[in-house]
C-alpha positions as CSV (number, residue, x, y, z in Angstrom):
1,X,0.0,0.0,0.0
2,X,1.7,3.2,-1.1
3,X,0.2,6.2,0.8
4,X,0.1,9.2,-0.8
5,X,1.6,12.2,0.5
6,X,-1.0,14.1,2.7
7,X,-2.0,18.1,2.9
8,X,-1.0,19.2,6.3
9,X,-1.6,22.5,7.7
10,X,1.5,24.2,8.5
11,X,-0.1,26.7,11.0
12,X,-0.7,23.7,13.4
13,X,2.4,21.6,13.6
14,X,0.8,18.8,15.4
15,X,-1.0,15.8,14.1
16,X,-4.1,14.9,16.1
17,X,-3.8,12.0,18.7
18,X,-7.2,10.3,17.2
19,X,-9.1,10.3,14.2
20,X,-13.0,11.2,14.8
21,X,-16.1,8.8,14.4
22,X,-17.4,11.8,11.8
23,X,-20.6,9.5,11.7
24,X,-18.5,6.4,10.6
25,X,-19.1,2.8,12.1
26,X,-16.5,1.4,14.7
27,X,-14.8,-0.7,12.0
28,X,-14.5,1.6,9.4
29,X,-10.3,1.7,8.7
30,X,-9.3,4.9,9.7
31,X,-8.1,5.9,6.3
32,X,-8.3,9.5,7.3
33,X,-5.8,8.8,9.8
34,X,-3.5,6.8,7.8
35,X,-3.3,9.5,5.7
36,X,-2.4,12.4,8.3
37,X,-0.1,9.9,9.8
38,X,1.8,8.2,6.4
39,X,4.5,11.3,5.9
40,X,7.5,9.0,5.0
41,X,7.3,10.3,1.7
42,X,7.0,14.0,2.3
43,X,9.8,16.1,4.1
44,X,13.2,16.0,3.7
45,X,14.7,13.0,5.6
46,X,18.3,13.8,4.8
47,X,20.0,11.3,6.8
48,X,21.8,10.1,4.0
49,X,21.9,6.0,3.7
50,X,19.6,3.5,4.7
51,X,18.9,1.3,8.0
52,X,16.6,-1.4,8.4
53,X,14.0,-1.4,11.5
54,X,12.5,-4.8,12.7
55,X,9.6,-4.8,15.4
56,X,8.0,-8.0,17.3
57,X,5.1,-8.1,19.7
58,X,4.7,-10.1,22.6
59,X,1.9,-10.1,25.5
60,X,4.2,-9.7,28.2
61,X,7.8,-9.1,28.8
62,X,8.7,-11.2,32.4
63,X,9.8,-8.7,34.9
64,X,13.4,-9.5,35.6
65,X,14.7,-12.4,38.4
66,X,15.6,-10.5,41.6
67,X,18.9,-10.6,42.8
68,X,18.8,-13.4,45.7
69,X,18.5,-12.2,49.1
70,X,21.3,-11.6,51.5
71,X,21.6,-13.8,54.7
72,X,19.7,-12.3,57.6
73,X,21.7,-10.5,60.0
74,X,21.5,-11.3,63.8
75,X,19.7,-7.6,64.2
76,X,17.6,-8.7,61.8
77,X,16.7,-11.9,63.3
78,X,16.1,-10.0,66.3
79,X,13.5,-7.7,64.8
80,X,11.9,-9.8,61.9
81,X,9.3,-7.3,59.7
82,X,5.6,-7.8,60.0
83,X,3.7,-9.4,57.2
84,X,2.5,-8.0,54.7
85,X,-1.2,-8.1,53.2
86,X,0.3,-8.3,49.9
87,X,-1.6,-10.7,47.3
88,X,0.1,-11.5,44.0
89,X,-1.6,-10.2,41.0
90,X,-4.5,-12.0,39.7
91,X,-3.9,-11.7,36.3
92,X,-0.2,-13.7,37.1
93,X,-2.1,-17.3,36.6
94,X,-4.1,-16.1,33.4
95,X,-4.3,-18.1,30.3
96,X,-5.1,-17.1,26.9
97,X,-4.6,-14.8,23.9
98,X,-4.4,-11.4,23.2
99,X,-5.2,-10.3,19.2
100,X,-4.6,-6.5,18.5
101,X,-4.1,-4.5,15.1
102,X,-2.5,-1.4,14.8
103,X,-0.2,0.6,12.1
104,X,3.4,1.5,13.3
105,X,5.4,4.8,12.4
106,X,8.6,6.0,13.4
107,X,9.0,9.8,14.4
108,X,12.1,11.5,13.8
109,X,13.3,14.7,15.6
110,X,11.9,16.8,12.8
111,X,8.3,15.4,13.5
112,X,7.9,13.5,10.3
113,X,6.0,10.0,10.5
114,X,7.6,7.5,8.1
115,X,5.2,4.0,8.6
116,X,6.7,0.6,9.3
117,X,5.0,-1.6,6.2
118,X,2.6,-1.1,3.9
119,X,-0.4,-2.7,6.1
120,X,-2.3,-2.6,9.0
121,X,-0.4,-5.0,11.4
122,X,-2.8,-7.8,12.8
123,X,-1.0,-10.3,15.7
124,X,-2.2,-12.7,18.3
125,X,0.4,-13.7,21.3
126,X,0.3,-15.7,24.6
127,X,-1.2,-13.2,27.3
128,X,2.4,-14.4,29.4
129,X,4.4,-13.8,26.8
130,X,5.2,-17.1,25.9
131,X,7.6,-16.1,22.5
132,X,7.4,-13.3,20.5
133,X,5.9,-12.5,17.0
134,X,7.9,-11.0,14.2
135,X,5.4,-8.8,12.2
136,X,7.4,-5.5,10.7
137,X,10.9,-5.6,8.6
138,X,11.3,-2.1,7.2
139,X,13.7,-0.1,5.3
140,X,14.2,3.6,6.9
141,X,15.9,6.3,6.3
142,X,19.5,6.9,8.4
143,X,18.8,9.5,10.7
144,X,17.7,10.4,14.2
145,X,14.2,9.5,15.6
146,X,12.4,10.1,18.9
147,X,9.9,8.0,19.4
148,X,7.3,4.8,17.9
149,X,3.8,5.6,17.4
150,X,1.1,3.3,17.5
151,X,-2.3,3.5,15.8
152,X,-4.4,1.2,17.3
153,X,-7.5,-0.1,15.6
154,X,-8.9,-2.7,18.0
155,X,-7.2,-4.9,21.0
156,X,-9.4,-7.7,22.6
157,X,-8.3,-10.8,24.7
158,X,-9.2,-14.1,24.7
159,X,-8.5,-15.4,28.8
160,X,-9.4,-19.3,29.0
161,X,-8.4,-19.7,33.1
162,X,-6.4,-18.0,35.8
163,X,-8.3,-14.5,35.7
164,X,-9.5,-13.1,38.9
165,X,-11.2,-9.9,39.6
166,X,-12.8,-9.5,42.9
167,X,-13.6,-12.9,43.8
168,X,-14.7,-13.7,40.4
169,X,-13.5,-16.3,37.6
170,X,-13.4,-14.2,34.2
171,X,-12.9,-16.1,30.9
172,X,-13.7,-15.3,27.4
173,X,-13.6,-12.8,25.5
174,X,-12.6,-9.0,26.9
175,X,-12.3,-5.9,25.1
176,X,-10.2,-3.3,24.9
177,X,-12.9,0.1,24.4
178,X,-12.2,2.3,21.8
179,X,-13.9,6.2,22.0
180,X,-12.8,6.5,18.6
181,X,-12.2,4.4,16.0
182,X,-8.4,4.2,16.9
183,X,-6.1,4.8,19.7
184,X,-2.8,6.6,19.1
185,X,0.0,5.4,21.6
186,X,3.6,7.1,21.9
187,X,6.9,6.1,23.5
188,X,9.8,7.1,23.2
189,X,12.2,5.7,20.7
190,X,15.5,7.4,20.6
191,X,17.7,6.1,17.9
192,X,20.4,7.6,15.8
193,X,20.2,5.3,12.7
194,X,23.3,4.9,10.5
195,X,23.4,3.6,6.8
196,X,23.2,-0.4,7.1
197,X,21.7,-0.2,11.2
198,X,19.2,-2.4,11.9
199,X,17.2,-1.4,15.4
200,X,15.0,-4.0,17.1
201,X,12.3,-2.9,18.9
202,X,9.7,-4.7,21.2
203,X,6.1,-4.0,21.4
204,X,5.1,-5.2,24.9
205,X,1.2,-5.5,25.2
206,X,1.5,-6.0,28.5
207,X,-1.5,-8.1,29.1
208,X,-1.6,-9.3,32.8
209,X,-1.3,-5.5,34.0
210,X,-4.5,-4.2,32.2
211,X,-6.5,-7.6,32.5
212,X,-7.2,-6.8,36.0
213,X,-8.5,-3.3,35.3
214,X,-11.4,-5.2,33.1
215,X,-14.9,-4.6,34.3
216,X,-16.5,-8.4,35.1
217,X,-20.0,-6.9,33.6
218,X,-19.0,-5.0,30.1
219,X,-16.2,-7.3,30.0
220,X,-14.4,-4.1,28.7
221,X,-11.2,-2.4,29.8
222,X,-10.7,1.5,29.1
223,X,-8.7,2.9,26.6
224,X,-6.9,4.9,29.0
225,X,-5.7,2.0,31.5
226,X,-4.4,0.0,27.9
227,X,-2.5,3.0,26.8
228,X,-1.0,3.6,30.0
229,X,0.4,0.4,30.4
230,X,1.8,-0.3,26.6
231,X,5.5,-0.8,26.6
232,X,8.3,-0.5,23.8
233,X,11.2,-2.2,24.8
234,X,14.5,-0.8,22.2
235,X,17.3,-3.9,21.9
């Protein structure tokens, strides 16, 4: 899909963070949007050479092992600490899949969006993250960038066991709810690209630290809670 290049407004100098209903259904493709968003082939990216990005998406990247904890100390033996009320996280034991798509651009410092593919990226990984999914290899210009973008067109998860919330077992399918038709999430992506670079970068969904924000009776999850907790991970 070649985009072509799109009238912006030079007075503004922002691009807007969603793209509005205008009257359309929820799963119209947010054309519009692609369009204000695809700028890779206006601008002058003058990096000079080319690099290659890759990106993979996995439900959850494992927090790291903690470092082992020292021997106890005979003052500390003395005064032992009081327990804690602490429960683990009752999204931890969950089991399933979670299926987003979503269009992926890189900014660089000059604020022009150059998209990752020529399609709508559409992936489905272990809520865990059990492996990772390969789903963009792009060419890009050599030159600086500051951040990933991700246009969001619908996220939902599919949780077969291990889901908790307040007492109650959860399974089936949960939704991610969209006010618009798509949901524009930023991080930041610093990379100074050089002719032949490749840069990997990670989309972490995240799963187990949104699931337990899902309300039991819409089955949904807000937007906001899923945006906050989306992670980019650059190797």
């Amino acid at each position: 899909m070649t985009l072509p290049c799109p009238t912006i407004n030079q007075s503004e100098g922002t691009m807007q963070n969603r793209c509005s209903r205008s009257g359309r259904p929820r799963w119209a493709r947010p054309s519009a949007l692609v369009l204000l968003l695809a700028t890779a082939a206006c601008g002058n990216l003058t990096g000079g050479g080319i690099g290659e990005a890759r990106v993979s998406v996995t439900g959850n990247v494992p927090a790291p092992t903690p470092a082992p904890t020292p021997s106890p100390t005979w003052s500390a033996l003395a005064a032992p600490p009081l327990p804690t009320s602490h429960e683990p996280d009752e999204a931890d034991e969950a089991e399933g899949k979670v299926a987003a798509k979503f269009l992926l651009f890189l900014i660089t410092e000059g604020g022009n969006a150059v998209q990752l593919g020529d399609d709508e990226v559409q992936v489905e990984v272990d809520l865990q993250g059990a492996g990772e999914v390969d789903v963009v290899r792009a060419s890009i210009t050599a030159t600086r960038y500051s951040e990933l973008r991700i246009v969001f067109t619908e996220i939902h998860a599919e949780v077969d066991s291990g889901l908790v919330i307040n007492g109650q077992l959860v399974t089936g399918e949960l939704n991610v709810e969209l006010e618009d038709v798509s949901l524009v999430v930023s991080r930041p992506a610093l990379l100074d690209v050089s002719d032949g670079d490749i840069v990997e970068m990670v989309v972490d969904l995240n799963a187990p630290a949104w699931l337990t924000l899902v309300d039991p009776v819409s089955r949904t999850i807000q937007e906001a809670a899923f945006a906050d907790l989306v992670n980019v991970v650059i190797r």
